[in-house]
Structure formats: C-alpha cells, structure tokens
C-alpha positions as CSV (number, residue, x, y, z in Angstrom):
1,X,-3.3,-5.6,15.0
2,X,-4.5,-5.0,11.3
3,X,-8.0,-6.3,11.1
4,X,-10.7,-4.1,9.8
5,X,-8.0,-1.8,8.2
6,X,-8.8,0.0,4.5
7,X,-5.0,-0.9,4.0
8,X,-2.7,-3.4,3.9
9,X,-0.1,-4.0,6.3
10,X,2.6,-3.0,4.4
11,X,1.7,0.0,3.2
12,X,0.9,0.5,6.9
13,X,4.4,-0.4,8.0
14,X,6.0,0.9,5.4
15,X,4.5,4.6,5.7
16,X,4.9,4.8,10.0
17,X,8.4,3.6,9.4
18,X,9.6,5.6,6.3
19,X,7.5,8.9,8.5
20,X,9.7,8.2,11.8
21,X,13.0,7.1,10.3
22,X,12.9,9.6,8.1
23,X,11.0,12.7,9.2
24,X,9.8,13.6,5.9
25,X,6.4,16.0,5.6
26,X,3.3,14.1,5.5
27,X,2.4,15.5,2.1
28,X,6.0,14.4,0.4
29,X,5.1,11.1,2.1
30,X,1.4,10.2,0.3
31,X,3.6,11.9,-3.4
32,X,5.7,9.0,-2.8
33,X,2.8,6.6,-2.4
34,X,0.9,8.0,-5.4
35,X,4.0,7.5,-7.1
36,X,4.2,3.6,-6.1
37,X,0.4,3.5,-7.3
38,X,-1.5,3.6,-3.8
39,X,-3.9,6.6,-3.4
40,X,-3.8,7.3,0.5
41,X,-4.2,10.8,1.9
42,X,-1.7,13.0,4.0
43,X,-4.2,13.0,7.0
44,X,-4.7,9.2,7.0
45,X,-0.9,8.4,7.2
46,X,-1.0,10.9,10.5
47,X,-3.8,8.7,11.7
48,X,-2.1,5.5,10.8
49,X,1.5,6.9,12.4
50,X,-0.7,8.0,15.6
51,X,-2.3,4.7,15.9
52,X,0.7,2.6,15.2
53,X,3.7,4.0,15.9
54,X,3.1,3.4,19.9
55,X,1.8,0.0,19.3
56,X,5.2,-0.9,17.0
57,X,7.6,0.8,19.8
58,X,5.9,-1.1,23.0
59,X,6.7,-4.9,20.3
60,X,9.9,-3.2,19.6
61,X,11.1,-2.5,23.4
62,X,9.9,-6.0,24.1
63,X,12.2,-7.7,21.2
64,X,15.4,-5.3,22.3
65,X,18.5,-7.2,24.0
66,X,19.7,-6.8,27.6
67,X,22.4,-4.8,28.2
68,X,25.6,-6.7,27.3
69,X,27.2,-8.2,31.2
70,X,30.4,-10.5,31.8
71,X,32.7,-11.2,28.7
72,X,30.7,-10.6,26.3
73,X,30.8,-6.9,27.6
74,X,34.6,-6.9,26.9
75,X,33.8,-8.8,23.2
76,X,33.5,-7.2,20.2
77,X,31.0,-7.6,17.2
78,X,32.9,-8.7,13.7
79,X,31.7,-7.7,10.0
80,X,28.9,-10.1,10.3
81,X,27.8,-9.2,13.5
82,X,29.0,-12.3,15.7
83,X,31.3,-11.8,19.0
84,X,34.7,-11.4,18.7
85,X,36.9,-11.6,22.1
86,X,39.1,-8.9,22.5
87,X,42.5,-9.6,22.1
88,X,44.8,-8.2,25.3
89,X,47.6,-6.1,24.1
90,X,50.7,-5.9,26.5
C-alpha cells in the first residue's frame, strides 16, 4: 500500500490519522511536523489524507466486530475490556 511513496509509513499514518481524529488545519498539521523534524508540505498531507484515508476506512470496516447477539448482548465489558455477565437484581 506504501511502495513508491517519498515518505514513510508512519509519517503517512500518523498525519491521515492525527488530520481525521482531530480535524486540525492542514497548515497547523505540517508546523507540527516541522516541529518533529520532517519537512512535508500542507498540500501533500491533503493528497496523502485523500489517497489514504478511504483505503484505511474500507481495512478498518473489514477488522470491526459484529454486532454483539445472545448473552453476550446482556454482558458487560469490565476495566480491562473482558465480558462481564450481568448480575440480575430482584
């Protein structure tokens, strides 16, 4: 997905995902890079978010979880994330 790209994939993912989670300006976005040391332009990050962001949404939609059916339905996550059951209170 990342061959024959002028960057790497991290600065890749990490400016589509900090310019959709975030909805900061293009131009705040590439001060923040020049601040982390990597020189890439406002425009170029609108063409890597263009190019990507569809792409990452169609592998994300394929990794999301069916909706939850029988008991685990009625469960509850804990802290950590696992299934709790429900306890029934009279």
């Amino acid at each position: 997905m990342f061959k024959g790209r002028h960057f790497d994939r991290s600065v890749v993912l990490l400016c589509v995902r900090w310019y959709l989670a975030y909805s900061l300006s293009l131009r705040y976005l590439e001060e923040m890079m020049t601040k982390r040391g990597i020189s890439v332009d406002h425009r170029t990050i609108h063409r890597l978010t263009a190019h990507y962001a569809p792409l990452l949404m169609e592998q994300l939609n394929r990794r999301v979880l069916p909706p939850l059916t029988g008991s685990k339905a009625q469960a509850s996550l804990d802290r950590r994330g696992r299934y709790a059951e429900k306890e029934a209170h009279p």
